[in-house]
N, C-alpha and C positions, 0 to 999 in steps of 0.2 A: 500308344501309351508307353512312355520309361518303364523300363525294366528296372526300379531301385536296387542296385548292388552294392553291397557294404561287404570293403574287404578291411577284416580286422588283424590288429598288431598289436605286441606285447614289448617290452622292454625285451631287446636281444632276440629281435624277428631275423629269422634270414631274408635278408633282402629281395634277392632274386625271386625268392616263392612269392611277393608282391609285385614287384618292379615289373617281370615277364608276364603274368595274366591282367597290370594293367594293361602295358603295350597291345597287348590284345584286343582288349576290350575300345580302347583307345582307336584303334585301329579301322575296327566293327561301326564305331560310332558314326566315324566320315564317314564310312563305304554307306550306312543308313544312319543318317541322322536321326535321332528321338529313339533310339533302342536301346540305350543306357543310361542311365540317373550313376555316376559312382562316385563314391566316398571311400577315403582310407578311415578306420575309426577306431580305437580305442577306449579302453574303462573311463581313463581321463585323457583331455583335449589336450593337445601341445605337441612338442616335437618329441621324437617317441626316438631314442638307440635302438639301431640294429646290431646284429655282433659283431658286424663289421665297424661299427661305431657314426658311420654314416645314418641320420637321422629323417625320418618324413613326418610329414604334420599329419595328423591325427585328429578328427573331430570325436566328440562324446561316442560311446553306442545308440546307437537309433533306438526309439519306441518302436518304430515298425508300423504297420507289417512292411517286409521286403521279399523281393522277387526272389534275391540271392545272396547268397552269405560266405563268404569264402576264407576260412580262419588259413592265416598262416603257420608254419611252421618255423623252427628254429632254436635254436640253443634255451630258450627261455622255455621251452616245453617242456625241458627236464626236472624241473623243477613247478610241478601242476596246481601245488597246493596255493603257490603264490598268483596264480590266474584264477581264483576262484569267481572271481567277479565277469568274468567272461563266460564262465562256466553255468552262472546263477543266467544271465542273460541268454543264452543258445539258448536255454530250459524254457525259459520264458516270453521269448520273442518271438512273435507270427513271422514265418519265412517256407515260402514256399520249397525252396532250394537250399537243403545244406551242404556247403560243397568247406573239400579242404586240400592243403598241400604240404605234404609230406609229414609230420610230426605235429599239424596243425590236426591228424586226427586224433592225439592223445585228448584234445579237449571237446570233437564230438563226439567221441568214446563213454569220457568221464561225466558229460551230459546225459546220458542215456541215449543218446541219438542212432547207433551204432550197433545196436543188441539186437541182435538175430539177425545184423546183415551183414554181408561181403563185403569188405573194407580193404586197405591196404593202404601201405604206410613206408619211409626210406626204407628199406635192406639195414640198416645197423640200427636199426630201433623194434626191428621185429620178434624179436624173441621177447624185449623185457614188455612191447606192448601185449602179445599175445597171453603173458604170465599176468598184468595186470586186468585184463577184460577180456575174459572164458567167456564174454559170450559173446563177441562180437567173431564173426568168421571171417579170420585175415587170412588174405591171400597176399601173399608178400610176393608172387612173382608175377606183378603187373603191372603196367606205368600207370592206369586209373580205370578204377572201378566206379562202375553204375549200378547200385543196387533201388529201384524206385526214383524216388526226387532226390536219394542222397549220394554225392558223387565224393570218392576222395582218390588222391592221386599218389604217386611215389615222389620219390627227393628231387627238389629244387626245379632243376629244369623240365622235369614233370607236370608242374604246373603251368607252363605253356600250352605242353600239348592237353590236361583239361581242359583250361580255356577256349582253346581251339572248338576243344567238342562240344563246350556249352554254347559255344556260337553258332558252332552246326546245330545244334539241337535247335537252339531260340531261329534263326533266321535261316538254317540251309545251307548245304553244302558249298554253293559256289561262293556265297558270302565266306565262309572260312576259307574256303581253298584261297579268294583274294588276298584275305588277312596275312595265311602264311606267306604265300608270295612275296607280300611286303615287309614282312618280317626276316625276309630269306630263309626260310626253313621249308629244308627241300622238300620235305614230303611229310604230315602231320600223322605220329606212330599211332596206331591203332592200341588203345585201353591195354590187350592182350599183351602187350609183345614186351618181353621180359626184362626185368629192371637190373639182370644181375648181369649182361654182359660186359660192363665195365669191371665188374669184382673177377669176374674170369678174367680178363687181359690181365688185370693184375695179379693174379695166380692166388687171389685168394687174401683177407683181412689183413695179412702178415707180406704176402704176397710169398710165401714159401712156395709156393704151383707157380710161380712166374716160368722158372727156366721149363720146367713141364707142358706149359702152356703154349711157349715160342714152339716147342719142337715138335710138338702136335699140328700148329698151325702150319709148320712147315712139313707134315707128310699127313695129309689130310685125306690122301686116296688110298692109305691104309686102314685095316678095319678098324684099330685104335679102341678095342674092347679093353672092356677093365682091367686082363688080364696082360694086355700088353701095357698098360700107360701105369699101372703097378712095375710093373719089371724094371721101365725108364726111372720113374723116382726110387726105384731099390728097397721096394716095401713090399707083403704081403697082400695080396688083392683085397682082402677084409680092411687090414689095418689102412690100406690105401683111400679104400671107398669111403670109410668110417668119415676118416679125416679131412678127404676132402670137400663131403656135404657140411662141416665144422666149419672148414677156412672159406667155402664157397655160398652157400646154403642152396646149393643146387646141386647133381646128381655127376658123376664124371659122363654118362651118355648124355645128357642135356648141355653141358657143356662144352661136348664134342658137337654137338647140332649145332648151337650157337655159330661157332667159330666156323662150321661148313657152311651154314644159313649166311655169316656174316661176308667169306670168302664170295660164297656163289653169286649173291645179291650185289656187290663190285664188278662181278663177270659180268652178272645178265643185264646192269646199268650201264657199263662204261665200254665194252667189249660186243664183238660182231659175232664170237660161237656161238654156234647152235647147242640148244637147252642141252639137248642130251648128252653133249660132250663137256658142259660145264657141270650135269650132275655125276660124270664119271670122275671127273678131274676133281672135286672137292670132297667124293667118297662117299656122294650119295646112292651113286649108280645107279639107279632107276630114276628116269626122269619121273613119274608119276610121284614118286618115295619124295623127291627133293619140293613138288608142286603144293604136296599136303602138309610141309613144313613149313613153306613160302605162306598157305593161307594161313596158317597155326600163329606165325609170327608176324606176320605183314598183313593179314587183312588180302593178299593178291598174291595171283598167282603170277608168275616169272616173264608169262608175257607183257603182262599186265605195267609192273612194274618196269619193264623195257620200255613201253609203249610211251610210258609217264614219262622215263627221262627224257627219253627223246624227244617228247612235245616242248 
């Protein structure tokens, strides 16, 4: 039996939080025909702007009941009050699955949907979502979260890899692992694995940590404690730490993982050393220390991950 999936859109949707989990889903279809029913849908029917101004069609919202529900996100969420009619319908529609993508959870938030569960949401919408709904428990350092039937994801290309995992969820691993394949996406990131490593390459909202950033990444077998990576930007350890949890929303030691996790995982995919000499060289130094990072972030440990490229 179809799984009914209705993915909804607002005036000034981000595209891609649509475009990518259909492809998915799309995808999932051929590999098993009769596993998805899906519709893009809308308060009202017709061609719907996104903010990129490129436009998809749009049928009504469904009566329901539906399998799945997948609200996007985008520019249009900033403005919540104007989605009310979206908002009336999540309340009120039978749906097994409420899923959303990136700033698509400000409206299952504002439905009640979201209260007393782990959610998570882009990196630059976290703080004013967290300010508007105390009670929902965001975790803002995760590509998507599953709390029960209700899943929500981080920004944009985010919504790929939920998709992915509702596919895994609905039909099983190898079915997704297909999916990606055919989507070319090397390896589908596991919920956990952190949404802020692109805000580190850039050194931060401003990107004032940029040059900081480069010259950590290039001595990364130093210990690179607080006390040293203050001294580099010419600031007080305090005033340094303060600021750069501000421009980064992550920690200068989590950031420094990052960027050894991101170096080591290049080694142990594309390179022939052995583990322990890439946890020396990227300043993890114990190879055990770099393996419980590897699962932290990746879902796998370092072998594991070799094993995969090389297949």
């Amino acid at each position: 039996m179809s799984r009914r999936l209705a993915l909804v859109i607002f005036p000034n949707f981000q595209l891609l939080d649509v475009a990518g989990p259909i492809a998915v889903f799309e995808i999932a279809e051929r590999l098993r025909p009769g596993s998805y029913d899906l519709t893009v849908e809308a308060v009202e029917s017709g061609q719907i702007p996104s903010s990129s101004g490129v436009c998809l069609a749009a049928r009504p919202l469904s009566q329901g009941p539906l399998h799945t529900v997948m609200v996007s996100g985008g520019d249009g969420t900033r403005d919540v009050e104007s989605l009310q009619g979206i908002v009336r319908w999540l309340r009120a529609v039978e749906v097994q699955r409420p899923t959303s993508v990136c700033s698509g959870a400000y409206l299952l938030a504002e439905a009640g949907l979201l209260d007393g569960r782990r959610a998570t949401t882009h990196w630059s919408r976290t703080d004013d979502f967290a300010r508007r709904y105390p009670r929902v428990k965001l975790d803002a350092d995760r590509i998507f979260i599953r709390d029960g039937d209700v899943w929500t994801s981080a920004g944009i290309t985010a919504g790929i890899d939920l998709a992915l995992a509702l596919v895994e969820d609905d039909l099983g691993v190898e079915v997704a692992r297909m999916v990606a394949q055919a989507l070319v996406v090397h390896q589908r990131r596991p919920g956990g694995q952190s949404q802020f490593s692109a805000l580190i390459d850039l050194g931060g909202r401003t990107g004032r940590f940029g040059p900081l950033m480069d010259w950590a990444r290039a001595n990364l077998a130093l210990p690179l404690t607080v006390e040293q990576l203050a001294d580099q930007a010419a600031m007080s350890p305090r005033n340094f730490a303060r600021a750069f949890v501000v421009e980064t929303s992550t920690t200068p030691a989590k950031a420094v993982e990052r960027l050894r996790l991101e170096a080591a995982r290049a080694a142990v995919e594309n390179g022939f050393d052995p583990i322990d000499r890439i946890a020396e060289a990227v300043g993890f130094g114990d190879p055990e220390r770099m393996r419980r990072a590897f699962l932290r972030a990746f879902g796998l440990p370092p072998q594991a991950l070799r094993r995969s490229a090389r297949g």
